[in-house]
C-alpha positions in Angstrom: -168.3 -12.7 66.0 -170.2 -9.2 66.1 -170.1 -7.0 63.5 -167.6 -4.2 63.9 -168.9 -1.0 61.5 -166.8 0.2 58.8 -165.0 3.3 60.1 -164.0 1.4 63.6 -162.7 -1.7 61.7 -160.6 0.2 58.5 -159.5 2.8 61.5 -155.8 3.9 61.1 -153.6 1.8 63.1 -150.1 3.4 62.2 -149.1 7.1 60.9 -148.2 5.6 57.9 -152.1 4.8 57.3 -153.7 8.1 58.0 -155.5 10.0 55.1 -154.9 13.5 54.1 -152.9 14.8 57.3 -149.7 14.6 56.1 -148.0 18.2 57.7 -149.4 16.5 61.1 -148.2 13.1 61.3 -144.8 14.9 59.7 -144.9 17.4 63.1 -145.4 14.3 65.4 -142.5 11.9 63.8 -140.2 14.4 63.9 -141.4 14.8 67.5 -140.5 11.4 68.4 -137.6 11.0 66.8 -136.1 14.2 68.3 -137.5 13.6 71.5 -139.0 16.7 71.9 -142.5 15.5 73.5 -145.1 18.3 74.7 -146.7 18.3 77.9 -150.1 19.3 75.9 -151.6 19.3 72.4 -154.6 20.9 71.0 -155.9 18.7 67.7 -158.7 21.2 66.0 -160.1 20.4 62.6 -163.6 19.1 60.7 -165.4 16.2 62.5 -164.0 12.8 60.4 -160.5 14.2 59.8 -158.3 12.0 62.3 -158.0 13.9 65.5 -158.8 11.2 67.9 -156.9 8.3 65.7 -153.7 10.3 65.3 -153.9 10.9 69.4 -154.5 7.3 69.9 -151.5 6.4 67.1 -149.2 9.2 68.9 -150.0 7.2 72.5 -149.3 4.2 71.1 -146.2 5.5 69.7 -145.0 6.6 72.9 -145.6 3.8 75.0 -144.7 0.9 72.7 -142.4 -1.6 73.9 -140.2 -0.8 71.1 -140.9 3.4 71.6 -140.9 5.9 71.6 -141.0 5.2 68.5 -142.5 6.1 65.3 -144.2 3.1 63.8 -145.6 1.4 66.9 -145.5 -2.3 66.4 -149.3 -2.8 67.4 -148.3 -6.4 68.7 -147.1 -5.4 72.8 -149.4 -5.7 75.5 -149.7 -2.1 75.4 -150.1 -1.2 71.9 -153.3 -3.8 71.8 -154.6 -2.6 75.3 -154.7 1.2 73.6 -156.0 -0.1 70.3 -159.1 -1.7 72.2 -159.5 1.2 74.9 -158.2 -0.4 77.7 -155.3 0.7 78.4 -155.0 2.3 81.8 -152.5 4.6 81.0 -154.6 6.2 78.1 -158.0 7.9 79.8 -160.4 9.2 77.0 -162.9 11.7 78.0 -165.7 12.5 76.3 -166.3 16.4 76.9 -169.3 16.6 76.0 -171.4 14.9 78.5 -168.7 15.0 81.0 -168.0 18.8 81.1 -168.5 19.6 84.3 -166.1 20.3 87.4 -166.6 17.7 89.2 -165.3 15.3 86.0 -162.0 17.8 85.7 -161.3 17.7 89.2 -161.6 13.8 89.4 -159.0 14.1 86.0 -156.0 16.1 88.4 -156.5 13.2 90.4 -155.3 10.5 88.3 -152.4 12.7 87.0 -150.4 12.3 90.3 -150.3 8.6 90.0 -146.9 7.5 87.2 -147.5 5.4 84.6 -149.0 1.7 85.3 -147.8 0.2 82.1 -146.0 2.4 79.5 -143.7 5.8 79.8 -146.7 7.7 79.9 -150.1 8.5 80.9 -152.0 10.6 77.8 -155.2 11.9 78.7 -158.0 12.5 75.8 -160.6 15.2 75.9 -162.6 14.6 73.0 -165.1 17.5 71.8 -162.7 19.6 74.7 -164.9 23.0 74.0 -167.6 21.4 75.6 -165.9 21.8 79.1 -167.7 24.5 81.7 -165.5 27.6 82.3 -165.1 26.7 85.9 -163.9 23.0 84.3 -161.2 24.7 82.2 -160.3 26.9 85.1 -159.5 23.8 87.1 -157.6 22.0 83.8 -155.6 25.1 83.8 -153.2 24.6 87.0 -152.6 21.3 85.7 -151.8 22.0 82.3 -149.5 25.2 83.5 -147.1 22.5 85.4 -147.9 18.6 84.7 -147.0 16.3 87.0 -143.8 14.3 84.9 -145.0 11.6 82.2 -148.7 13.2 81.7 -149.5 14.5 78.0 -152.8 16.4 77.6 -154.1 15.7 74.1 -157.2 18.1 73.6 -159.8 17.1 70.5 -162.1 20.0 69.1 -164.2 21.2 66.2 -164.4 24.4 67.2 -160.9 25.9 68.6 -163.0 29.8 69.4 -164.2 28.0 71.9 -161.0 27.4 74.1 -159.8 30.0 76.4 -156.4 31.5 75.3 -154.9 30.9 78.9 -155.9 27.1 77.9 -154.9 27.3 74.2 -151.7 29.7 75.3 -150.2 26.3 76.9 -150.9 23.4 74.3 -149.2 22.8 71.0 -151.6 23.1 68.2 -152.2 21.0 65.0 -154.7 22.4 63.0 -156.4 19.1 61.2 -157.4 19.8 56.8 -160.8 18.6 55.6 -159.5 15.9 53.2 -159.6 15.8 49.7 -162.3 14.0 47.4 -159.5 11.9 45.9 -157.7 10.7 48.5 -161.6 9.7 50.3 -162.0 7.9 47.0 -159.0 6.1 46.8 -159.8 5.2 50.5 -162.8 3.7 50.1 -161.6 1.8 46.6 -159.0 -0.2 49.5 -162.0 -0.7 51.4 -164.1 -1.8 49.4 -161.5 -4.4 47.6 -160.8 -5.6 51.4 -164.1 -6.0 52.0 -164.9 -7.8 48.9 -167.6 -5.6 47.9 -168.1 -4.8 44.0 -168.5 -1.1 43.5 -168.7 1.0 40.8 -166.4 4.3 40.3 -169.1 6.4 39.8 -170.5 5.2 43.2 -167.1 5.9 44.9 -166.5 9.3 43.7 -170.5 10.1 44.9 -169.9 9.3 48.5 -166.1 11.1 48.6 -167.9 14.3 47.3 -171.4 14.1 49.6 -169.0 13.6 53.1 -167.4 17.2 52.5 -163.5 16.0 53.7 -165.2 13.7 56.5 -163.7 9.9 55.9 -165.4 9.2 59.1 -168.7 10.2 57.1 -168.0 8.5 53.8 -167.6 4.9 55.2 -170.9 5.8 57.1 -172.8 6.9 53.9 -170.3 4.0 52.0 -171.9 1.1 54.6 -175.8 2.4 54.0 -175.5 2.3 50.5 -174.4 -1.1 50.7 -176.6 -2.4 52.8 -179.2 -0.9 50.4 -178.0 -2.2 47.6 -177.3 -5.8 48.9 -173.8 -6.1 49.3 -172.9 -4.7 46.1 -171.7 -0.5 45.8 -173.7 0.6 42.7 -173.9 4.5 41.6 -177.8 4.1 41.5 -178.0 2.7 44.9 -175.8 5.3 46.0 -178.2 7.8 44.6 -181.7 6.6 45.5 -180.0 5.7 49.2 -178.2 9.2 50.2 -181.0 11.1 47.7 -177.9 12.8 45.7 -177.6 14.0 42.1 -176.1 11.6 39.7 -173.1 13.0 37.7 -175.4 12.2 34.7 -178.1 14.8 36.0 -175.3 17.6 37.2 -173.8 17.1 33.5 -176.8 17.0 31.7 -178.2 20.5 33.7 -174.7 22.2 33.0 -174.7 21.1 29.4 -178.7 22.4 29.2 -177.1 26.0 30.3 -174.3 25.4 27.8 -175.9 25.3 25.1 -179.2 27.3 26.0 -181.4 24.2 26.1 -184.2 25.6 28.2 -186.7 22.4 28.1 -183.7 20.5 29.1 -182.7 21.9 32.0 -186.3 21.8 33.2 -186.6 18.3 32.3 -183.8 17.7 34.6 -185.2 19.5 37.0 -188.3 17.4 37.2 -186.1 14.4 37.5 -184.3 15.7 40.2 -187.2 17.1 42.2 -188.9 13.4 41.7 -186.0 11.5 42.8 -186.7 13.2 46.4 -183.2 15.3 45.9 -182.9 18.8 48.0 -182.6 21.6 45.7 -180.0 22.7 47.8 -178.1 19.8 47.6 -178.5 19.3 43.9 -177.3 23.0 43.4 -173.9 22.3 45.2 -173.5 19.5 43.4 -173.0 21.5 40.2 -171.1 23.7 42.2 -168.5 21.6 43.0 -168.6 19.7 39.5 -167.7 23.3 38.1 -165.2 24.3 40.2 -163.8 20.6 39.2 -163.9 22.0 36.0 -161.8 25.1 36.3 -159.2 23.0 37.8 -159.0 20.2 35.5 -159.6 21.4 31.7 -159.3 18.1 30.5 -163.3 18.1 31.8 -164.5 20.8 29.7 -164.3 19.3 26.3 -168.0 18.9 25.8 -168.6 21.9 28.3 -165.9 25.0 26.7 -166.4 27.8 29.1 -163.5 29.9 30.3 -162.9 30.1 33.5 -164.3 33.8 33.7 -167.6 32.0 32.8 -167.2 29.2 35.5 -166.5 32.0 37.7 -169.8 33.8 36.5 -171.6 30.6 36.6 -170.6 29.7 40.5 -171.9 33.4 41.4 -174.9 32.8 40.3 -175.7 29.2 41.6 -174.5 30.6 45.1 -176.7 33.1 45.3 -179.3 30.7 44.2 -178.3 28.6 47.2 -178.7 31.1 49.9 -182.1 31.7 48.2 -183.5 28.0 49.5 -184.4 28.9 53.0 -186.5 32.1 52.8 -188.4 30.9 49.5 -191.2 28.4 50.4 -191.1 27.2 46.6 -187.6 25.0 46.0 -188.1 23.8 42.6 -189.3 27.5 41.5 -186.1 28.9 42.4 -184.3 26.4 40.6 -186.1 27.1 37.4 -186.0 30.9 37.8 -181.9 30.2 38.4 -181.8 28.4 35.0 -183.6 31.0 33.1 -181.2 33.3 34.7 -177.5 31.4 33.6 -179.0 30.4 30.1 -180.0 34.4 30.0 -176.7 35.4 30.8 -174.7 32.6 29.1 -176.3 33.9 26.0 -174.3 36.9 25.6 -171.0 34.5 25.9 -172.0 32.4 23.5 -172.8 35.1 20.8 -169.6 36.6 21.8 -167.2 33.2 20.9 -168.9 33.1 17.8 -167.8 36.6 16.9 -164.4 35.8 18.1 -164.1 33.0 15.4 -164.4 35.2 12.8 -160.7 37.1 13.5 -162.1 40.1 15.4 -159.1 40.7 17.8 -160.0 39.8 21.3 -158.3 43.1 23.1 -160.4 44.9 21.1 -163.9 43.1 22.1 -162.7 43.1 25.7 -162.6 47.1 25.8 -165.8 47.1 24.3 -167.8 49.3 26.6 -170.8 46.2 26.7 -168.3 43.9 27.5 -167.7 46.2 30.5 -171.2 46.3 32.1 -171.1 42.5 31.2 -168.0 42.0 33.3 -169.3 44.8 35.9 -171.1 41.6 38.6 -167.6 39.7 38.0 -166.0 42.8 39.0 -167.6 44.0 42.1 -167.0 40.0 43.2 -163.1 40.0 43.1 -163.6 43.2 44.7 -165.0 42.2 47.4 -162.2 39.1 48.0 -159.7 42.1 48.0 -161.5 44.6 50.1 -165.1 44.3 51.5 -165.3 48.6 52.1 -164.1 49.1 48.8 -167.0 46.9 47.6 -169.4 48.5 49.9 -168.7 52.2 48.0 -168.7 50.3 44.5 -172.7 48.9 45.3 -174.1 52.7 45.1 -171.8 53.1 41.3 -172.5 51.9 37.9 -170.0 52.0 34.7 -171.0 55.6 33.1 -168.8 55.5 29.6 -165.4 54.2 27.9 -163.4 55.7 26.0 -159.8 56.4 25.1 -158.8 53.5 27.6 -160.2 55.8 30.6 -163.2 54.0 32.6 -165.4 56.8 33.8 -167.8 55.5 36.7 -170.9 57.2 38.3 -171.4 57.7 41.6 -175.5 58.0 43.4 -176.3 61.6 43.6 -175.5 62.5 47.3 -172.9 60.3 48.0 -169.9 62.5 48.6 -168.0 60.3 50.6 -168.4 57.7 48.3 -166.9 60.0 45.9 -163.8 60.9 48.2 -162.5 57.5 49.3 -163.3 56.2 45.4 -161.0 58.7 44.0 -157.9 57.9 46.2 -155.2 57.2 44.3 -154.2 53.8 46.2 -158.1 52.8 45.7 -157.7 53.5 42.1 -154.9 51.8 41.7 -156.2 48.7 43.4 -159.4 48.9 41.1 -157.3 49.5 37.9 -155.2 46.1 38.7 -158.4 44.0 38.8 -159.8 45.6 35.5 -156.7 44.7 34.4 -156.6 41.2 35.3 -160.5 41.2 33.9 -159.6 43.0 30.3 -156.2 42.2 30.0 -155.2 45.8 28.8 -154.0 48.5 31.1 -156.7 50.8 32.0 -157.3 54.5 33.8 -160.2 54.9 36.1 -161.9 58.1 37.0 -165.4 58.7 39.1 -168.0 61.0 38.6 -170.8 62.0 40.8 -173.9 62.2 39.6 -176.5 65.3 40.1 -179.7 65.2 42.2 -182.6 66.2 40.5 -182.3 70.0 42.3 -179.3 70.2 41.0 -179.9 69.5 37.4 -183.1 71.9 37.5 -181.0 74.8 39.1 -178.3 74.1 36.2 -181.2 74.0 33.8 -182.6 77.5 35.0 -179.4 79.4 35.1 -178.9 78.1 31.4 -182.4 79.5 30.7 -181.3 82.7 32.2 -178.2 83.5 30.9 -179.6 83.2 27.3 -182.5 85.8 28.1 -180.1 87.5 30.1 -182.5 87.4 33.6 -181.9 86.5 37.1 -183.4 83.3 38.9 -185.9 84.5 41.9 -186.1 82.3 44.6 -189.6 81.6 44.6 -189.5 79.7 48.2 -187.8 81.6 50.2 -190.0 84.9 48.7 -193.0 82.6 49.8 -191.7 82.0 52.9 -191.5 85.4 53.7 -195.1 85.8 52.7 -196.4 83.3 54.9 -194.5 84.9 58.2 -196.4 88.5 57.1 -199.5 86.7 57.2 -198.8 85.2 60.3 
């Protein structure tokens, strides 16, 4: 018999076996148990997520000999003739190399014959945002009044793409990139069915390199097995894809942790060896840290708050968007570990100062602890409110004391100045501190002198203590030149 691949054969058959869409196949049962079945549906989501196996699931479930129903029995004529694409009352169409008019127009035709076989006839556009705008100006008329029995089911990655008199007419499921554990535990019934002996360590790699995609993960899950023989090993899985380890991610973060330098570089050597993107090896420990602000059972041998976590995935981001306009990958990376062991340093100095009983509020106010927390700042600023974020880029924190924040404003930027000191701006900017420092705060802004001013100030202090008069030397020579002239 000829091998089927991985992601056609372990394809969901029933709603009951489909990963990660939950809110979907709940819409769709409750659909068919209600009766309340849509002329047209528009699935968008990730590539891999399930939109063309929940339309085929949804046809079979309308045209089972025991339907509509919402487990089809995948056992009737026309359950098996869907499952193996050839049913005639379930056209797929591939919009991307048929997107064209002519392939639309050919489409209305079939819709005015009934149903051969079943109840109805479902129509599949895969990829629909490929169509032509003359192709989804002739889909329109159809989908505005379908013939009875015809169901439109529209796949895309990219739902912008659709006209709103097209998107205006369809009922639309919006489909989740699914989670790294339910991929995981996916593959784990996979691999068990397929008698294949895998490690966890190998699993958990492929759930977190396909990025929500199952489609993807059996694809990278089938390499790495034929690489490795038949068997699912975490080395395999790494040499294979060319991904980080979890023992090279850990080790780097724990370098950083504890301001191992030599370390970090070490690992760095290893990684750029192996034949790893920078890139790639950067989001790794991106991801492995926002594992561990969600899961503190992970930080025992790394102890970071999650203010440094959040510190820490700042700086590797902007180290990520660095990649493609440096020619020079693995320089980057070292200059982005100089630069979170440099920063990490101050944290570490600061925990040890909290273990000898100096009160934390009192550390937090600290007017260093401020500038330190300044970058955090501007960055839930910028989640809240991208303008007020623009106007805080051209300040700076000035001084602190009694619990009022005084921040300077660039010489010349008045209107910085005037939108800054609005008291529902302040108020927003006063809540953030707060949830920084924990302790209620009062902002105020100040805007800083240009240089003309502070010499102008300067002179009239000069002459008021001599008690003489400032000349105005310009204009006077001004006036000068225009006589000679």
């Amino acid at each position: 018999m000829d091998y089927v691949a991985l992601y056609r054969k372990w394809r969901s058959q029933k709603f009951s076996e489909v990963v990660g869409q939950e809110h979907i196949v709940k819409a769709l049962s409750n659909a068919l148990k209600m009766g309340w079945i849509s002329h047209a549906y528009l699935f968008s989501g990730p590539r891999g997520t399930g939109k063309t196996t929940i339309a085929r699931i949804f046809a079979k479930a309308l045209n089972c000999r025991e339907g509509p129903t919402v487990e089809p029995c995948n056992k009737c004529d026309q359950c098996i003739s869907i499952q193996q694409g050839t049913s005639l009352d379930v056209i797929e169409l591939d919009a991307a190399s048929n997107r064209g008019i002519d392939e639309i127009r050919n489409l209305r035709e079939q819709t005015r014959f009934v149903p051969m076989e079943g109840r109805y006839r479902v129509f599949i556009i895969d990829e629909a945002h490929m169509l032509t705008q003359e192709a989804f100006n002739a889909l329109l008329k159809t989908l505005e009044e379908p013939p009875p029995g015809i169901i439109f089911i529209l796949a895309t990655t990219d739902p912008q793409k659709i006209p709103p008199t097209i998107l205006s007419r369809c009922l639309r499921f919006d489909f989740r990139k699914i989670p790294d554990e339910l991929i995981k535990k996916r593959l784990r019934e996979i691999a068990i069915g397929e008698k294949i002996n895998y490690e966890e360590e190998a699993l958990e790699i492929l759930a977190r390199y396909a990025d929500g995609s199952l489609r993807d993960a059996l694809a990278y899950m089938e390499e790495a097995v034929l690489y490795g023989g038949g068997n699912l090993k975490e080395q395999d899985v790494v040499e294979c894809l060319g991904v980080p380890s979890y023992v090279q991610v850990k080790d780097f973060l724990l370098a950083v942790y504890r301001g191992d330098i030599n370390k970090g570089l070490e690992v760095i050597d290893e990684v750029i060896e192996s034949g790893i993107e920078p890139k790639i090896f950067v989001d790794n420990v991106i991801s492995e840290l926002k594992d561990l602000a969600l899961k503190s059972d992970r930080r025992q041998e790394i102890n970071w708050s999650l203010e440094d976590i959040s510190k820490c995935i700042s700086i590797l981001e902007d180290l990520s968007l660095k990649f493609r306009w440096y020619g020079f990958p693995k320089l980057v990376l070292e200059v982005g570990l100089v630069k979170l062991i440099s920063n990490f340093k101050k944290a570490t100095i600061i925990s040890e100062v909290q273990k000898a009983e100096i009160p934390v509020v009192e550390l937090s106010a600290d007017f260093n602890r401020i500038k330190d927390l300044w970058p955090l700042f501007l960055e839930s600023v910028k989640r809240e409110s991208v303008r007020l974020h623009a106007m805080l880029r051209e300040c700076y924190p000035l001084s602190f004391t009694d619990n009022t924040l005084v921040i300077g404003i660039k010489a010349g930027f008045s209107f910085h100045y005037e939108y800054l000191s609005r008291q529902e701006n302040k108020r927003i900017l006063e809540r953030m501190f707060h949830s920084l420092l924990k302790r209620e705060i009062k902002i105020e802004f100040i805007m800083g002198e240009s240089k003309d001013n502070k010499l102008k100030a300067t002179a009239s202090k000069v002459a008021e203590m001599f008690n003489g008069s400032i000349i105005e030397t310009e204009t006077k020579k001004e006036e000068e030149d225009d006589e000679d002239g």
